[in-house]
C-alpha atoms as an extended CHARMM CRD file, in Angstrom:
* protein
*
       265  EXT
         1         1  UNK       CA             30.3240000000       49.5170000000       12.2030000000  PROA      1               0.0000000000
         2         2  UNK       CA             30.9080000000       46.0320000000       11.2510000000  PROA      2               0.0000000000
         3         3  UNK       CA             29.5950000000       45.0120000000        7.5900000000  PROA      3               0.0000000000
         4         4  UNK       CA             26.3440000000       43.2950000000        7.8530000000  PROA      4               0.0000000000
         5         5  UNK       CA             27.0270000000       39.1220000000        6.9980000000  PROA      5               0.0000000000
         6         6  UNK       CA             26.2320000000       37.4810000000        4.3900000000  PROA      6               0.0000000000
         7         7  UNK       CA             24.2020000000       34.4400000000        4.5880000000  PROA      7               0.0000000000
         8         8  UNK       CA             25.9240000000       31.3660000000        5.9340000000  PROA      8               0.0000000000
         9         9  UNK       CA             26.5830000000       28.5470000000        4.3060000000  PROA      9               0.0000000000
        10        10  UNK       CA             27.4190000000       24.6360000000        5.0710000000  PROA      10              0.0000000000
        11        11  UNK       CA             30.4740000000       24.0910000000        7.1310000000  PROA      11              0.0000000000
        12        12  UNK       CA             32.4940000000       20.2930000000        6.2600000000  PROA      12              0.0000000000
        13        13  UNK       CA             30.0700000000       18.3090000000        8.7260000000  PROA      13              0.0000000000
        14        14  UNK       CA             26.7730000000       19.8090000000        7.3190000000  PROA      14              0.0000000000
        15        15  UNK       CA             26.5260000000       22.7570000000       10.2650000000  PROA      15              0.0000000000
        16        16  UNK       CA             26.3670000000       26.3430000000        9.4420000000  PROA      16              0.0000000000
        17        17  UNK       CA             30.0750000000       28.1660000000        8.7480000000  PROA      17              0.0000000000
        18        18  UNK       CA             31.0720000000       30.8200000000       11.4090000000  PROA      18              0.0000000000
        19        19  UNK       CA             34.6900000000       31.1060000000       10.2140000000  PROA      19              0.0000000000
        20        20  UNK       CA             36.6900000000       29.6050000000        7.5120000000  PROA      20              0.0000000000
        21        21  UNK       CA             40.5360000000       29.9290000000        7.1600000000  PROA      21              0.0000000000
        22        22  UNK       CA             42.2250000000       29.6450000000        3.6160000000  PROA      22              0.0000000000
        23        23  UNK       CA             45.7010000000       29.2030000000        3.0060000000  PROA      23              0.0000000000
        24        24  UNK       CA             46.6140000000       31.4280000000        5.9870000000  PROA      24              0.0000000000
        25        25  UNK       CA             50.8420000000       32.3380000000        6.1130000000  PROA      25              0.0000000000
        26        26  UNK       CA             52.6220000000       34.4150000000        8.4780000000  PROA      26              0.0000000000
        27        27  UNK       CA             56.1760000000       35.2400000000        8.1540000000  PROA      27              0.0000000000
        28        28  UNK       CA             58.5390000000       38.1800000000        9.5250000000  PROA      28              0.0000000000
        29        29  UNK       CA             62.3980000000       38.4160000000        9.3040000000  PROA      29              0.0000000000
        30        30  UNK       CA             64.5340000000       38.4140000000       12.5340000000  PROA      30              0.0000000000
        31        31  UNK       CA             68.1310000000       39.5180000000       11.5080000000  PROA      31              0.0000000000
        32        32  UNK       CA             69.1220000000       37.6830000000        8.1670000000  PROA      32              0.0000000000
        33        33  UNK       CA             66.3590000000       34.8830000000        9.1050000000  PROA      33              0.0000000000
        34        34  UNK       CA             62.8060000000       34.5860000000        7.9230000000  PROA      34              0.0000000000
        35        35  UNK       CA             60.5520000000       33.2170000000       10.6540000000  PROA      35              0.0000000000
        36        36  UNK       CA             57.0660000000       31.6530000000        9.6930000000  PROA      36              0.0000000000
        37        37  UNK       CA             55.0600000000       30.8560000000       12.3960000000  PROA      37              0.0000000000
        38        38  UNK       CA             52.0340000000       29.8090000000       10.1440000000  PROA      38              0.0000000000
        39        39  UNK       CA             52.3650000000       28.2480000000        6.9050000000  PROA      39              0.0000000000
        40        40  UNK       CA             49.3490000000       27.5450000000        4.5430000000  PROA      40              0.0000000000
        41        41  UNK       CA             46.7960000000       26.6120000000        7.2550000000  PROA      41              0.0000000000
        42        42  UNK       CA             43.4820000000       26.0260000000        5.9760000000  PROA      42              0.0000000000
        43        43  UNK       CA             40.1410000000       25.3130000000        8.0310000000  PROA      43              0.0000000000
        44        44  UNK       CA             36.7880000000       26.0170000000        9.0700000000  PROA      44              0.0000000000
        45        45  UNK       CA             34.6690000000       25.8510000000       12.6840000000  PROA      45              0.0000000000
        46        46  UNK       CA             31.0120000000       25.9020000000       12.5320000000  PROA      46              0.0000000000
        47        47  UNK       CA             28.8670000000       27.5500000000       14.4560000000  PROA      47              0.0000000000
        48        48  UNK       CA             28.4420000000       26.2580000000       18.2280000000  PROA      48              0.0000000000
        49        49  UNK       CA             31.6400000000       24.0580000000       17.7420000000  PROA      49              0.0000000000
        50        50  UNK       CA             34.1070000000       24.0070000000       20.7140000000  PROA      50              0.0000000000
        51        51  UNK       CA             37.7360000000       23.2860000000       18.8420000000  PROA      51              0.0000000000
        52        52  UNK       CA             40.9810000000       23.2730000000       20.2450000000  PROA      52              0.0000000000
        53        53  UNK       CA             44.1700000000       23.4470000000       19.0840000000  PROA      53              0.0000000000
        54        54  UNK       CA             47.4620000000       21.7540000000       20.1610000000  PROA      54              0.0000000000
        55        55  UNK       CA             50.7600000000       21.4300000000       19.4550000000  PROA      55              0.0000000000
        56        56  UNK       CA             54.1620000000       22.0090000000       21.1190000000  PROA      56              0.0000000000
        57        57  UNK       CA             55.0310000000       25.8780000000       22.0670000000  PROA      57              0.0000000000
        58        58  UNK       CA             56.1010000000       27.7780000000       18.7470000000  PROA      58              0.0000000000
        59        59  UNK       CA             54.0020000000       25.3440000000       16.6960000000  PROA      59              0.0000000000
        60        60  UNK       CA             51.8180000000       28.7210000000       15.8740000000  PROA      60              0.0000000000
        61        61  UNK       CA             48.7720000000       27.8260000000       17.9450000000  PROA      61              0.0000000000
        62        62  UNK       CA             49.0530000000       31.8540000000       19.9780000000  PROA      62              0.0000000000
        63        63  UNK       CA             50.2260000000       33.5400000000       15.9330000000  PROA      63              0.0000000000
        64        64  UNK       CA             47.0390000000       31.7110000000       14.9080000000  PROA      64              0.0000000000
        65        65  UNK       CA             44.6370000000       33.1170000000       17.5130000000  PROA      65              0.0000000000
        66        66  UNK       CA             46.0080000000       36.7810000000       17.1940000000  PROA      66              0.0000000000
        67        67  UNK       CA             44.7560000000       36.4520000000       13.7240000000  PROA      67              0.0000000000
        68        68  UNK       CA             41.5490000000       34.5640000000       14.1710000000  PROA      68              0.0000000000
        69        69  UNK       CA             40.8680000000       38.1470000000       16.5270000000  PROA      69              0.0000000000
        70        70  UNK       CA             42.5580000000       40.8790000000       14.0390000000  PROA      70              0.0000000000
        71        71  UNK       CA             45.1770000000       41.5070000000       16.3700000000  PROA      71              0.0000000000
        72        72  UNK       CA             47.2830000000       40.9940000000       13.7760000000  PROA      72              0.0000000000
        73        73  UNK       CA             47.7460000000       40.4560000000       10.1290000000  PROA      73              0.0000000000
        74        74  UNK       CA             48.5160000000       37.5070000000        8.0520000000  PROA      74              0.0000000000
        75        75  UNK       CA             51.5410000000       37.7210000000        5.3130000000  PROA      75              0.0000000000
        76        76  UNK       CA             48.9380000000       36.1120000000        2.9620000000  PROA      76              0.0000000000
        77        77  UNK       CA             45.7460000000       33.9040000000        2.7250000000  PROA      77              0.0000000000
        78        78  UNK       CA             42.0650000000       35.3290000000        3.9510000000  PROA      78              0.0000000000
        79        79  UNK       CA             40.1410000000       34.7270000000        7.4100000000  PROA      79              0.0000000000
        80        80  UNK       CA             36.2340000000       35.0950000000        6.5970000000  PROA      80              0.0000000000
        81        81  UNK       CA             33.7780000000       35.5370000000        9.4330000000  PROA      81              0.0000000000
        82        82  UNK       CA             30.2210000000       35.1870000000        8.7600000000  PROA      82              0.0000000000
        83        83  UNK       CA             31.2680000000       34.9210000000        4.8440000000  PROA      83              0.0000000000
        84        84  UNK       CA             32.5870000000       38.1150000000        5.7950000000  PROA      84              0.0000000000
        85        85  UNK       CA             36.7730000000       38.8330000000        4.4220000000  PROA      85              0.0000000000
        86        86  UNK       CA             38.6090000000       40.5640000000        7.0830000000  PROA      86              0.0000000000
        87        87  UNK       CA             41.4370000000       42.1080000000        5.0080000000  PROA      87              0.0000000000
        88        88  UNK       CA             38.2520000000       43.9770000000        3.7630000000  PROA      88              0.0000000000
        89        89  UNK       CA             37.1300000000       45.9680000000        7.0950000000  PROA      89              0.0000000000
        90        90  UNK       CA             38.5830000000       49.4430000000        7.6100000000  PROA      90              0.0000000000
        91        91  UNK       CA             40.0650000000       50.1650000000       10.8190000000  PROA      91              0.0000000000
        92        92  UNK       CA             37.3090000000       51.3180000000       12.3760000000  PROA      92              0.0000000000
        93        93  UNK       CA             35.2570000000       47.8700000000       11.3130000000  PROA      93              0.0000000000
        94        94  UNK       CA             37.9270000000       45.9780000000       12.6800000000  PROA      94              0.0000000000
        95        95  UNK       CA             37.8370000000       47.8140000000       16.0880000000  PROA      95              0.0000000000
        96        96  UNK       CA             34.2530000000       47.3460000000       16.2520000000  PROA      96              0.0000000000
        97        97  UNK       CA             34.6160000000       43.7890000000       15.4530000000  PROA      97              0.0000000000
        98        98  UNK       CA             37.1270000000       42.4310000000       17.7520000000  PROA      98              0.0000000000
        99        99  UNK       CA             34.8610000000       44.5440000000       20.3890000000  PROA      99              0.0000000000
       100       100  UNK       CA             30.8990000000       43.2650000000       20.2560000000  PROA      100             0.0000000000
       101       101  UNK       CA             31.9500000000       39.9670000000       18.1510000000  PROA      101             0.0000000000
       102       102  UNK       CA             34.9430000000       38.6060000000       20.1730000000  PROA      102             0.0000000000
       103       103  UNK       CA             35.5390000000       36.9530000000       23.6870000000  PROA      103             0.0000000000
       104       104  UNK       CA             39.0540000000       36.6120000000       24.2080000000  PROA      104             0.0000000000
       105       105  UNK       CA             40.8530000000       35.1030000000       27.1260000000  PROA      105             0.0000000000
       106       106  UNK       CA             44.6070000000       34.9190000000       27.7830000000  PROA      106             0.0000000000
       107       107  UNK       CA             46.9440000000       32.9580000000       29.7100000000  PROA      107             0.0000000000
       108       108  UNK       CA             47.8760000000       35.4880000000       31.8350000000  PROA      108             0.0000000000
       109       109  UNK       CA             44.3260000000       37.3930000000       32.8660000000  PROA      109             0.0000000000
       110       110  UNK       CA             45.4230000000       41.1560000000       32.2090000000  PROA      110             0.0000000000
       111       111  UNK       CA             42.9370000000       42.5440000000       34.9980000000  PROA      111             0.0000000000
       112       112  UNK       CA             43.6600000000       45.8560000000       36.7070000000  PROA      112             0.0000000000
       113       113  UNK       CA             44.6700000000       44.6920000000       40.1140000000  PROA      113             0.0000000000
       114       114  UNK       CA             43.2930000000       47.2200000000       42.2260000000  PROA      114             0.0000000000
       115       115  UNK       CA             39.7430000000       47.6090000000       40.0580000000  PROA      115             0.0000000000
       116       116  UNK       CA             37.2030000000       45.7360000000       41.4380000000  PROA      116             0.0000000000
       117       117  UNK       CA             35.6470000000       42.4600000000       40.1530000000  PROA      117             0.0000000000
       118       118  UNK       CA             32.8050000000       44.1610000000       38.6090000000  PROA      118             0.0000000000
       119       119  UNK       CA             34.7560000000       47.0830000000       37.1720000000  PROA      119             0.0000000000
       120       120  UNK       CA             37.0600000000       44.4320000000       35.3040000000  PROA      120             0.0000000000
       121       121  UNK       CA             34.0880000000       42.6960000000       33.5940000000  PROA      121             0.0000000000
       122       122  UNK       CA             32.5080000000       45.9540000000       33.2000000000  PROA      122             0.0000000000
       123       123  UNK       CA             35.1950000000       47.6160000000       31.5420000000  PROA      123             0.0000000000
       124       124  UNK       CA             33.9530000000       46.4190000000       27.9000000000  PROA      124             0.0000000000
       125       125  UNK       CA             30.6270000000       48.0120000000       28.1690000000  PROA      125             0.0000000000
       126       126  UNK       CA             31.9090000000       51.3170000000       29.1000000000  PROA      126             0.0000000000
       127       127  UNK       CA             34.4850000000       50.9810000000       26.6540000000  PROA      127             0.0000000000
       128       128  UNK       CA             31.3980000000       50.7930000000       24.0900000000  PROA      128             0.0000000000
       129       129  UNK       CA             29.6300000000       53.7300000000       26.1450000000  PROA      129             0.0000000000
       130       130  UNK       CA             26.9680000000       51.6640000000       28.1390000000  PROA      130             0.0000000000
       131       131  UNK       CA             26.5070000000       54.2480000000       31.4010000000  PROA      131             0.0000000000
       132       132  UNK       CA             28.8480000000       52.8540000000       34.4270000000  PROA      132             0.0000000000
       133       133  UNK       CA             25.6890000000       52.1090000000       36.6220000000  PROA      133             0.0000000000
       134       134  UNK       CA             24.1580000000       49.6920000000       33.7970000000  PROA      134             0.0000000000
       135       135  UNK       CA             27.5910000000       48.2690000000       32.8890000000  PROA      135             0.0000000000
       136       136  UNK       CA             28.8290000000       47.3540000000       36.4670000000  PROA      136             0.0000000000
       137       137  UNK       CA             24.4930000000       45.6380000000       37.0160000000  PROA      137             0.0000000000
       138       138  UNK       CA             25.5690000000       43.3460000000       33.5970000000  PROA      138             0.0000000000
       139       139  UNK       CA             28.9690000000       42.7070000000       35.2490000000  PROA      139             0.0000000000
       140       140  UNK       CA             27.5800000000       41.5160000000       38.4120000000  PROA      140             0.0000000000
       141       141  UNK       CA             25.3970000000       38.8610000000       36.2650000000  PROA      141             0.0000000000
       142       142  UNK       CA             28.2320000000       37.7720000000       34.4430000000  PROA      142             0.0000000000
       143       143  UNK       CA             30.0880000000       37.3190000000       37.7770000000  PROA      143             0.0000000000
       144       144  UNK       CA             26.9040000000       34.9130000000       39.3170000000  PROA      144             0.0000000000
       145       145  UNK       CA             27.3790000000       32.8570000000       36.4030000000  PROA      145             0.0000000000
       146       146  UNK       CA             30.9170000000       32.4760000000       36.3920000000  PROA      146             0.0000000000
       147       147  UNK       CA             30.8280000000       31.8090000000       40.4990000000  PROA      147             0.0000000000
       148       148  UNK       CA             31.8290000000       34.5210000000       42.0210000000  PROA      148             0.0000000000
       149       149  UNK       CA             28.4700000000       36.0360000000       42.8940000000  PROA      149             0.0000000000
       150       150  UNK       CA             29.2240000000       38.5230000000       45.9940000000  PROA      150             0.0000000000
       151       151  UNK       CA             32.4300000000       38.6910000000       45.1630000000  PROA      151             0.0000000000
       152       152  UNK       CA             31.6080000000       42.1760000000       43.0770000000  PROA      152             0.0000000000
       153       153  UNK       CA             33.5060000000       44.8020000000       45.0850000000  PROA      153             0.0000000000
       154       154  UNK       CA             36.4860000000       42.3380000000       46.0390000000  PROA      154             0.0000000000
       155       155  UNK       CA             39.5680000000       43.9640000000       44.0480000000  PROA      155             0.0000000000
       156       156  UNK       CA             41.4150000000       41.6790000000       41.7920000000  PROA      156             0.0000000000
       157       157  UNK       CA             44.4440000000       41.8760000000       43.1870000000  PROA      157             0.0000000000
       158       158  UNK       CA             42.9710000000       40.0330000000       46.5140000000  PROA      158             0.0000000000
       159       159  UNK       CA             40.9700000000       36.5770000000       44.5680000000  PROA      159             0.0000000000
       160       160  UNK       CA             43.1160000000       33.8630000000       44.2100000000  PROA      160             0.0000000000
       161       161  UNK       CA             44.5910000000       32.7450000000       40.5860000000  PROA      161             0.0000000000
       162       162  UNK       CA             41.1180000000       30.4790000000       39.4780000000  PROA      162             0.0000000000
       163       163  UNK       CA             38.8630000000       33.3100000000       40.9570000000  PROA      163             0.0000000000
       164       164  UNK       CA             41.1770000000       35.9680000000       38.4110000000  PROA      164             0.0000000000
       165       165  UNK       CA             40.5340000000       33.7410000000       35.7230000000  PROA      165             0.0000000000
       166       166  UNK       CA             36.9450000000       33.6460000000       36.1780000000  PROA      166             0.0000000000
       167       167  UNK       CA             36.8540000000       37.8870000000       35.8940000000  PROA      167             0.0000000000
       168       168  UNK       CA             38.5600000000       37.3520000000       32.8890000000  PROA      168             0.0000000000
       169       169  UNK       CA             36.2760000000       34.9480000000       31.2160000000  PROA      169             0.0000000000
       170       170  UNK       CA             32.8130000000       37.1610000000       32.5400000000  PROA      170             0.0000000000
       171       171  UNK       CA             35.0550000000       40.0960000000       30.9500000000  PROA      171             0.0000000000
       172       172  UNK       CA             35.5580000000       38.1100000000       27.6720000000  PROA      172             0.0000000000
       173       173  UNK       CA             31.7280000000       37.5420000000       27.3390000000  PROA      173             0.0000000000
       174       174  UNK       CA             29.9530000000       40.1660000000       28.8690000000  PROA      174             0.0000000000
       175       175  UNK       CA             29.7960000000       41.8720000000       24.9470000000  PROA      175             0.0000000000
       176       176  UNK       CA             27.9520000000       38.8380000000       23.7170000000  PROA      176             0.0000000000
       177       177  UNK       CA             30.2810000000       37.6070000000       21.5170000000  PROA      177             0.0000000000
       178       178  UNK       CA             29.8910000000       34.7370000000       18.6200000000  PROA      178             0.0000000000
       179       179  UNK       CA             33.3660000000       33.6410000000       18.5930000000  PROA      179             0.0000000000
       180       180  UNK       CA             35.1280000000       32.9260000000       22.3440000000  PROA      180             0.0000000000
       181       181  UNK       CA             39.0360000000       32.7510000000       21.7400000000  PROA      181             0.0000000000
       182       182  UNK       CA             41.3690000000       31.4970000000       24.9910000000  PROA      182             0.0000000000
       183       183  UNK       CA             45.1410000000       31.0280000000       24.6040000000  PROA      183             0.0000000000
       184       184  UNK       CA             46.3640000000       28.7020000000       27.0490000000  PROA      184             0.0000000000
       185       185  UNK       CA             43.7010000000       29.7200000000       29.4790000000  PROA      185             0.0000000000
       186       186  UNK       CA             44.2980000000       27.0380000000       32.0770000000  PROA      186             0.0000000000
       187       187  UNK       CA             47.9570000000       27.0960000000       31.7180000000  PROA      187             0.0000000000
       188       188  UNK       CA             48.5470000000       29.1890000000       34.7550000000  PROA      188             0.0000000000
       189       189  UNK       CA             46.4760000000       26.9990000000       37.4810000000  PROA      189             0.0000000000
       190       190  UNK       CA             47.1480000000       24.1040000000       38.7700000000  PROA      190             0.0000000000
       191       191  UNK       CA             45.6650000000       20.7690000000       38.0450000000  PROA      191             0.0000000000
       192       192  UNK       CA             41.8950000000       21.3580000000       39.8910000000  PROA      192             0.0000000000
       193       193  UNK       CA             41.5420000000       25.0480000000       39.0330000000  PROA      193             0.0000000000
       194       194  UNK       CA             42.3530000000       23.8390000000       35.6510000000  PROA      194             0.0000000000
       195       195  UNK       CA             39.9850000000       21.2110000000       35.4260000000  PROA      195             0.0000000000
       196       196  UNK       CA             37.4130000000       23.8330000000       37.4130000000  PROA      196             0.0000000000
       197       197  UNK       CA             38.3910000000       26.4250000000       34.4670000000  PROA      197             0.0000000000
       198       198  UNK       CA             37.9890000000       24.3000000000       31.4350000000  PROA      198             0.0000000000
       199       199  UNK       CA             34.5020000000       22.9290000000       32.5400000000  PROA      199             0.0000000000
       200       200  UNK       CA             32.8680000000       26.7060000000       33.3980000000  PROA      200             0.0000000000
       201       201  UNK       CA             33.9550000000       27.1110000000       29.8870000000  PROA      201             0.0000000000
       202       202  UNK       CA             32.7290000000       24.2090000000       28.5860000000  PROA      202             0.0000000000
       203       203  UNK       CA             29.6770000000       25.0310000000       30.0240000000  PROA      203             0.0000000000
       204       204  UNK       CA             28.8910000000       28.4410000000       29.1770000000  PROA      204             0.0000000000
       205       205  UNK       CA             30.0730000000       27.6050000000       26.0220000000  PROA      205             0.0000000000
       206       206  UNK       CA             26.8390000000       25.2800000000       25.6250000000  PROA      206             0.0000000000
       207       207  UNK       CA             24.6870000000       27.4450000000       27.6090000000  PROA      207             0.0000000000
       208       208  UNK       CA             25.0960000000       30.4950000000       25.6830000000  PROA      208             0.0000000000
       209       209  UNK       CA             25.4980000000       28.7880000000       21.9440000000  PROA      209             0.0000000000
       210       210  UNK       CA             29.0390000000       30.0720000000       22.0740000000  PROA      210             0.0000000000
       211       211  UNK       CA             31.4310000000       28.9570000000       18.8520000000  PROA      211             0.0000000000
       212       212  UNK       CA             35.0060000000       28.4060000000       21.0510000000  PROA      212             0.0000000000
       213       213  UNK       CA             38.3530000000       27.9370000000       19.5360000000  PROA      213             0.0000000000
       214       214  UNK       CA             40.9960000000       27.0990000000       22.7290000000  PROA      214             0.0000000000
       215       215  UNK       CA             44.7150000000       26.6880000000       22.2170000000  PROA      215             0.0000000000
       216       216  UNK       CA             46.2760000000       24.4720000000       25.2340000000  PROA      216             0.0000000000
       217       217  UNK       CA             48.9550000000       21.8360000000       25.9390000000  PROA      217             0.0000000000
       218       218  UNK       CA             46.6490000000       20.0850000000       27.7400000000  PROA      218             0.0000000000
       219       219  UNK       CA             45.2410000000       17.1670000000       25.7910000000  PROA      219             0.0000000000
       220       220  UNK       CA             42.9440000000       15.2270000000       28.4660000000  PROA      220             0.0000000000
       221       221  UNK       CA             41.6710000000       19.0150000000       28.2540000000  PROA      221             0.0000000000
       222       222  UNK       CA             41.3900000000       19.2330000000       24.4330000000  PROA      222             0.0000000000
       223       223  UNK       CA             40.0300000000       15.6660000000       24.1520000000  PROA      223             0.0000000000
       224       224  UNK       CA             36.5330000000       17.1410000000       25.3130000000  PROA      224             0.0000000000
       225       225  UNK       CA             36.6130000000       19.8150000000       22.7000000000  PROA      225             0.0000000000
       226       226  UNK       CA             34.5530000000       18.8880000000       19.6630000000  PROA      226             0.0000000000
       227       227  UNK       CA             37.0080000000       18.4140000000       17.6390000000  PROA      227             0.0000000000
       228       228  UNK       CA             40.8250000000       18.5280000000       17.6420000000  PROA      228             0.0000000000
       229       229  UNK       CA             42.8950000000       20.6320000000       15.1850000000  PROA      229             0.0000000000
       230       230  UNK       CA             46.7340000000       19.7260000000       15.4710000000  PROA      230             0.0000000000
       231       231  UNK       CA             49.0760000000       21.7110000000       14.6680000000  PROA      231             0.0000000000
       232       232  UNK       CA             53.8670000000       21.8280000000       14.2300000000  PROA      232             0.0000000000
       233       233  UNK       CA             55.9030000000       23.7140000000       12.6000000000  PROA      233             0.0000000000
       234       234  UNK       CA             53.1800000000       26.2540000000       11.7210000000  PROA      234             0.0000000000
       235       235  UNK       CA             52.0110000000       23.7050000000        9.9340000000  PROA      235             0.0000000000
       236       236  UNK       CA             48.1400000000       21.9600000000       10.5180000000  PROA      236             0.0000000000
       237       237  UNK       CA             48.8480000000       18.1130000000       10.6460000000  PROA      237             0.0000000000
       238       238  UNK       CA             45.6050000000       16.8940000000       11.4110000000  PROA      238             0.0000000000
       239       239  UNK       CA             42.2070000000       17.1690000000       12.5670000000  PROA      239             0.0000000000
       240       240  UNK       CA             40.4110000000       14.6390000000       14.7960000000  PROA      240             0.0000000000
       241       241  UNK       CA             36.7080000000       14.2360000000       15.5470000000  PROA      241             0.0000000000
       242       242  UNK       CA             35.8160000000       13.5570000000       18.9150000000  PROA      242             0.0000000000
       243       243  UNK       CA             33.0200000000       11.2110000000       19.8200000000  PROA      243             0.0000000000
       244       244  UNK       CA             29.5600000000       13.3170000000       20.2910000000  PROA      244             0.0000000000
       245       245  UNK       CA             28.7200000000       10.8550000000       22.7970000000  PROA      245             0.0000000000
       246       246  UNK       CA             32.2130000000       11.8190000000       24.7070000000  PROA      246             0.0000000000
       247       247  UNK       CA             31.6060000000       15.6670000000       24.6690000000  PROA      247             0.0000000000
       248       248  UNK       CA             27.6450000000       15.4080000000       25.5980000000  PROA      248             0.0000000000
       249       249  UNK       CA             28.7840000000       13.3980000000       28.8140000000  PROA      249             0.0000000000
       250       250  UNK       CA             31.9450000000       15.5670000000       29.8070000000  PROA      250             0.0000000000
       251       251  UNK       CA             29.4110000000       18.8390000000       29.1970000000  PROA      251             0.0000000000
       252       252  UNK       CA             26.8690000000       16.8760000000       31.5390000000  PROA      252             0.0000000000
       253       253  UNK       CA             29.8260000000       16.1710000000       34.0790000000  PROA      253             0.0000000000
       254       254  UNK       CA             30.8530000000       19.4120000000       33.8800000000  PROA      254             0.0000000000
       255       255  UNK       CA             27.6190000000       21.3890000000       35.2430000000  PROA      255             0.0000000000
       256       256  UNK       CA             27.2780000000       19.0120000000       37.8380000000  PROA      256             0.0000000000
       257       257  UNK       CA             31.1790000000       19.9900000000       38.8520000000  PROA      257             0.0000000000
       258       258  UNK       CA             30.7300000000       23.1540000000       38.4780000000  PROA      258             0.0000000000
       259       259  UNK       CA             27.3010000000       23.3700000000       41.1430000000  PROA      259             0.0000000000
       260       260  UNK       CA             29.0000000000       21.0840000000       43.5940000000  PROA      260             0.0000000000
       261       261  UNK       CA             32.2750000000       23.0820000000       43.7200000000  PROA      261             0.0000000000
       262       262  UNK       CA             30.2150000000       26.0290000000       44.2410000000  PROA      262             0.0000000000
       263       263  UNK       CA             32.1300000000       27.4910000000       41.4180000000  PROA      263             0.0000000000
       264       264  UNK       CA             35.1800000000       28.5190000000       44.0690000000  PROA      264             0.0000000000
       265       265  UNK       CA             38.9290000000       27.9720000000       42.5620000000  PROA      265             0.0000000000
């Protein structure tokens, strides 16, 4: 089982700390050549901040998230999570981690093609022994909210490239998790389903007090986020604050999308 957390304490902008990066480096040798993807990256996301990240392909953003969800393993530096170190977690504690305390969605969706909706989102829970009955009934009510209500038995294989991405985000949430990761996660669509996918997640991010951390190319995309974390070279350049004025009205645009759209990409 996952360690219990410590108490929380104040992230830079007063908020309680979720996660904190400290001099984070990742390097591996190809041939004669050392490759670092990240290089001394320090940061830290409070709880029920939406952050992306940008920066040109190679600039580390994917190396970063991989990390952010133990996937993999820095070189050196620490990721803490709830004050929590995860170099210290056994194998077993990392396992459980990356299951009940993070939502990940990818580029490219990863659903079983010939698995139904509800068996894709459901896959989690049974992964983590809920009974297949109970699972699939939490499945369905992560598909209502993500739009595809009905749309339970329809295998994966047959819903069109937004609906896929919509299993994958009910999938990446139907654990509850505190900490949503994407990777690209609009970089498939095209320019509607994009802007369909990036406001259902903007949404439920606010609706269910999610902390988000999104890695895209798209900046009119990241310029909603809360705040902007740039990064080259493996390197972080900068971080911007956007406007809480700006992300309050794009959320507020965003539901009233997302009901008139009927949720359908």
């Amino acid at each position: 089982m996952v360690k219990e957390p410590m108490a929380s304490f104040p992230a830079a902008n007063g908020s309680s700390e979720l996660l904190r990066v400290e001099g984070l480096r990742k390097s591996f040798r190809t041939g004669s050549s050392e490759v670092t993807p990240l290089n001394d990256v320090s940061f830290s996301i409070a709880r029920g901040e939406m952050v992306a990240i940008v920066g040109p392909s190679g600039a580390g953003k994917s190396t970063l998230l991989h990390m952010l969800a133990a996937l993999d393993t820095p070189t050196s530096g620490a990721i803490y999570f709830e004050r929590n170190s995860l170099e210290a977690f056994a194998e077993l504690e990392l396992a459980e981690f990356r299951s009940r305390a993070i939502g990940f969605v990818w580029q490219r969706h990863h659903l079983l093609p010939d698995f139904s909706a509800a068996e894709n989102v459901a896959m989690p829970l049974m992964i983590q022994g809920v009974r297949r009955e109970a699972a699939l009934r939490t499945a369905g009510e992560w598909l209502g909210q993500v739009g595809l209500g009905g749309r339970e038995h329809q295998a994966c294989g047959e819903l069109s490239g937004g609906e896929q991405q919509r299993v994958a985000i009910a999938r990446a949430l139907v654990s509850g998790p505190k900490l949503l990761l994407a990777d690209e996660p609009t970089g498939d669509l095209d320019e509607r389903n994009a802007e369909l996918i990036f406001e259902l997640m903007q949404r439920l991010h606010t609706s269910h007090r999610l902390t988000s951390v999104l890695a895209t190319h798209n900046l009119s995309l990241a310029g909603r986020a809360d705040r902007v974390l740039k990064f080259e070279h493996g390197k972080l350049l900068q971080a911007t604050e956007v406007p809480a004025s700006h992300t309050k009205s794009d959320a507020k645009a965003a539901g009233a999308e997302a009901n008139a759209s009927g949720e359908r990409g």
